[in-house]
N, C-alpha and C positions, 0 to 999 in steps of 0.2 A: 261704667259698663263698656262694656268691648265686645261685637262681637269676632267670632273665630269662625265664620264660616260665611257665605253670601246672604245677605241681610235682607227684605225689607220693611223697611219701618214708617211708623204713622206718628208726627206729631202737631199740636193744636195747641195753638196759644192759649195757656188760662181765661183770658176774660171774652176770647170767642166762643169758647166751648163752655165757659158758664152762661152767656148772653144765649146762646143759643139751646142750651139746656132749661132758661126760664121763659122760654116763648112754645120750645117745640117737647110735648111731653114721651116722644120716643127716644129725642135726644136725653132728657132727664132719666128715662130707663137705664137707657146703654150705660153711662155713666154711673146710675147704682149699680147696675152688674157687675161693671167693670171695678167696683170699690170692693163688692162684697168678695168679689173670686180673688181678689189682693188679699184680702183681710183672712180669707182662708188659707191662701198660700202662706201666708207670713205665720198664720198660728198654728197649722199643721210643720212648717220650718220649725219655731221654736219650741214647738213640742220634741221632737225628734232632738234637738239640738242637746236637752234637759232630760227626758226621758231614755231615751236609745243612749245603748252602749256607742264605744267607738266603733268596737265591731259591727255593731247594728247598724250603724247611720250607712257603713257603705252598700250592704245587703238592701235596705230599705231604697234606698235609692236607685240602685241598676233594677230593684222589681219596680220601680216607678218609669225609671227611662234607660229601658232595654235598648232601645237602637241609638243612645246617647254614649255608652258604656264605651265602644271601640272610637269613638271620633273625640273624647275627651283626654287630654293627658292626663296622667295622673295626679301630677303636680296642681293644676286645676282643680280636679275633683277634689284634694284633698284641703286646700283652701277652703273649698264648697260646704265640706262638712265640718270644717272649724277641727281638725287633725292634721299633722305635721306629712311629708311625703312619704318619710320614713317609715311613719307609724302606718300609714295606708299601706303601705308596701308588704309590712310582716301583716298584717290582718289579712291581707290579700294571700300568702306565702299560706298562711295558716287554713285558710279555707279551701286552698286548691287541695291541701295534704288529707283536710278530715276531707274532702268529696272524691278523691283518688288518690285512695293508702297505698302505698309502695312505688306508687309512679313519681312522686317529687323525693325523694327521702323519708319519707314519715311512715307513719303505722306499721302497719305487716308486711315485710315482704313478699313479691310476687309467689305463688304457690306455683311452683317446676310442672314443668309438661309432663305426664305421665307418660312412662315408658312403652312406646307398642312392645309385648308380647313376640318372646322369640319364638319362630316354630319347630 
């Protein structure tokens, strides 16, 4: 793991934070919490991973971490969703074209300004 931006981070040796989980029962909470909301990341991840197209996985994800989208490179993201750079790249190419026809190359072209009227 690496982070890519200014970090802070929390860690606990194993057999402190179990000792301390079989004496103190708030500690024993945190520590399920802290398993369950894993166990959900990890199988809402491999769902998406199996289910969701390639195209999908990128869409799914910026409507998950919108203010993630400009600070990630792409290269990164596309690690992230188990697709090649490349392939993020045309998915990316293709979605800009179907959300704004004629402004990348794609669709219809721009429809001409209408002429004012001579008098």
């Amino acid at each position: 793991m690496q982070a890519l931006e200014p970090t802070r981070t929390l860690a606990f040796r194993c057999v402190g934070f179990n000792a301390l989980a079989t004496h103190h029962s708030e500690q024993e909470a945190l520590a399920r919490r802290s398993a369950e909301a894993l166990a959900i990341r990890k199988t809402r991840r491999e769902y998406e991973m199996f289910a969701l197209s390639a195209a999908g996985r990128p869409t799914s994800w910026r409507a998950e971490n919108p203010c993630l989208d400009e600070r990630i490179t792409m290269r990164l993201l596309a690690s992230s969703l188990g697709i090649t750079p490349v392939h993020l790249s045309r998915i990316s190419a293709g979605v800009r074209r179907r959300d704004h026809p004629g402004r990348y190359g794609g669709g219809e072209p721009p429809s001409p300004e209408p002429e004012a009227p001579t008098p």
